[in-house]
C-alpha positions as CSV (number, residue, x, y, z in Angstrom):
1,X,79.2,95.0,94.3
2,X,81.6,96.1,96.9
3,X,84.0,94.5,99.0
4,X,84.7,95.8,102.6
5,X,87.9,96.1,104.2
6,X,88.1,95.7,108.0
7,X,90.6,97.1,110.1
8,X,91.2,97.7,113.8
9,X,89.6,101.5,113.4
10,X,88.2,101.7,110.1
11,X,86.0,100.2,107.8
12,X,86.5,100.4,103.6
13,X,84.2,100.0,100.8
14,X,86.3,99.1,97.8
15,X,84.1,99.2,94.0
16,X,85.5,97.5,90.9
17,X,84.9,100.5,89.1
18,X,88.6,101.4,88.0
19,X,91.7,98.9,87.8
20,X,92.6,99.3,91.4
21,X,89.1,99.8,92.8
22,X,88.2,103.2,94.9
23,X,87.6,103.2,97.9
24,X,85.6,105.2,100.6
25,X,87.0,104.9,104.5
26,X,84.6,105.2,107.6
27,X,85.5,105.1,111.7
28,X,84.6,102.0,112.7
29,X,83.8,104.0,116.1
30,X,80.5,105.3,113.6
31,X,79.4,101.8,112.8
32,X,79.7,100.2,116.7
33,X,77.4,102.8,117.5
34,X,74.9,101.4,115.4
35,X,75.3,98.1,115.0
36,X,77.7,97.0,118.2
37,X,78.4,93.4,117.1
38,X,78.9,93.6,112.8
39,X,82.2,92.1,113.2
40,X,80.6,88.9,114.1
41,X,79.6,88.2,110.3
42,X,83.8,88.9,109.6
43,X,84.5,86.6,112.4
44,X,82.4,84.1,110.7
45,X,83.9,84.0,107.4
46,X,87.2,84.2,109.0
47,X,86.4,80.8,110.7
48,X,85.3,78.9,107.4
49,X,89.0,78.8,106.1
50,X,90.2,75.3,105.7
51,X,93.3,76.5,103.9
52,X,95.8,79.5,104.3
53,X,98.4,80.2,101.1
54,X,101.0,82.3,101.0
55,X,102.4,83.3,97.4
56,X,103.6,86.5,96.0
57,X,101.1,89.5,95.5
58,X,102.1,90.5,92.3
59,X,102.0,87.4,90.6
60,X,98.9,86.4,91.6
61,X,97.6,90.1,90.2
62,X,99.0,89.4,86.7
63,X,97.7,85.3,86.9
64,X,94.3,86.4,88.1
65,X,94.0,89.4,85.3
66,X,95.2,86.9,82.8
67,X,92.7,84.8,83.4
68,X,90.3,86.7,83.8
69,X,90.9,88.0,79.7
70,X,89.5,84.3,79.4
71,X,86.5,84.6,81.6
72,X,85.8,86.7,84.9
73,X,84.6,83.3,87.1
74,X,88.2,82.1,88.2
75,X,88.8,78.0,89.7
76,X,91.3,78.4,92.7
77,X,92.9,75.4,93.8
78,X,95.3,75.5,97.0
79,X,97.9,72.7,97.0
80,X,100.9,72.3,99.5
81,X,103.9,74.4,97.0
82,X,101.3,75.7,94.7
83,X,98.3,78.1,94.1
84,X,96.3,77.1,90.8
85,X,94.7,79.7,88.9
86,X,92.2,78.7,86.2
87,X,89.7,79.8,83.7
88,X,87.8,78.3,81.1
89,X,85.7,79.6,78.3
90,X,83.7,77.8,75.2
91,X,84.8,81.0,72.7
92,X,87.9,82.2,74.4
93,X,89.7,78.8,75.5
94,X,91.6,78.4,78.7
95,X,94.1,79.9,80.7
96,X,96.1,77.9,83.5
97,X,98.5,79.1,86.1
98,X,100.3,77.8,88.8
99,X,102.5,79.8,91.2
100,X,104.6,79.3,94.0
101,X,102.9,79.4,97.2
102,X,103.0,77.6,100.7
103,X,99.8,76.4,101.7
104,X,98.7,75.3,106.1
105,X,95.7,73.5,106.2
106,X,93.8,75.2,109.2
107,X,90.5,73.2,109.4
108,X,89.5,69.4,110.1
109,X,89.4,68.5,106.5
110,X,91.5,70.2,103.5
111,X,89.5,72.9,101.3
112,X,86.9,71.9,98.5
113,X,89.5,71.1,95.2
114,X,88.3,74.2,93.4
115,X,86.8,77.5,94.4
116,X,84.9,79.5,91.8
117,X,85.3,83.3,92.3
118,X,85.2,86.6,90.6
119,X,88.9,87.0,89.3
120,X,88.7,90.7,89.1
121,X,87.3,91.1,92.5
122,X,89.7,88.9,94.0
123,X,93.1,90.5,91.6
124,X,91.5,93.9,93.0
125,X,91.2,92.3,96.8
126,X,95.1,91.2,96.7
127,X,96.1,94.1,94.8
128,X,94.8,96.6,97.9
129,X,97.6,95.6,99.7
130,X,101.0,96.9,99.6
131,X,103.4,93.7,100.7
132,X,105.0,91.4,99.0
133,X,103.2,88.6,100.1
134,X,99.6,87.8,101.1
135,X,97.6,85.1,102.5
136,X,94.4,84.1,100.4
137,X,92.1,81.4,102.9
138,X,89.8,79.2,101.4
139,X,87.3,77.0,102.8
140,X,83.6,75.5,101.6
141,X,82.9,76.2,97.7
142,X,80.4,78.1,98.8
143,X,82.4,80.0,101.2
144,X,83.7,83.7,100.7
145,X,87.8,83.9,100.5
146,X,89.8,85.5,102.6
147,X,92.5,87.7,101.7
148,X,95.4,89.0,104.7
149,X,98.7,90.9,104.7
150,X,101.1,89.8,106.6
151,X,102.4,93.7,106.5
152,X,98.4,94.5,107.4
153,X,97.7,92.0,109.8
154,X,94.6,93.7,111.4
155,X,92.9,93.7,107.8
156,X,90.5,91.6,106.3
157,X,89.1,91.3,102.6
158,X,86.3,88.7,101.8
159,X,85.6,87.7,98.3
160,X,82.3,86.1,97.7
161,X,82.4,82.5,96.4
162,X,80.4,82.2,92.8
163,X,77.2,79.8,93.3
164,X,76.2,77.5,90.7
């Protein structure tokens, strides 16, 4: 799996191969020329988040890889001075982590309670960036998540949800 980083002139593919991913950078001049409207599926995504949180990027590095020693699926749950982070496994236990965050409700309705993810995509996802601070938007439980820098503002990481 890969997970694409969109900016205003380029287009990233980021692996989970190594700790912090590597990465592969095209023109996004190349890919108009092909497919002229591919931004539409970003778009789409982008308009699913219920939810934006803001809480400090390196925390949410070291709570995701911790939980992840537990199990790779990750529970997010957004609430209005807190970002939960939680894993659970039969053999290995459970790991719980709450951090400091602001969460804006953006949609009609707040987020579902808990998002499943893949931890180690999404501690690779915020860990592309180089602020302090990003935003991680959550919508539908089947929804991807959406991870921003406010330092990167023009870039866009999705994170597929997990499906039962």
């Amino acid at each position: 799996p890969v997970m694409l980083a969109v900016s205003d002139n380029h287009l990233a593919t980021l692996s989970w191969e190594s700790e912090h991913g590597s990465h592969e950078t095209y023109t996004s001049q190349l890919i108009d020329a092909l497919f002229p409207q591919w931004q539409d599926g970003i778009t789409i995504f982008a308009g699913e988040v219920r939810s934006r949180t803001t809480l400090a990027r390196v925390p949410a590095v070291d709570a995701l890889r911790f939980a992840c020693l537990t199990r790779s699926a990750v529970a997010l749950s957004p609430r209005a001075t807190s970002f939960s982070v939680r894993a659970a496994d039969d053999d290995k236990g459970q790991s719980s982590e709450d951090l400091d965050a602001v969460t804006v409700l953006t949609g009609e309705r707040p987020p579902a309670e808990l998002i499943a993810t893949n931890g180690t995509q999404l501690a690779s996802a915020i860990d592309a960036f180089d602020g302090d601070t990003v935003c991680v938007g959550i919508g539908e439980e089947t929804s991807p998540v959406i991870v921003t820098d406010a330092t990167e503002p023009g870039t866009i990481l999705c994170v597929g949800a997990l499906r039962a």
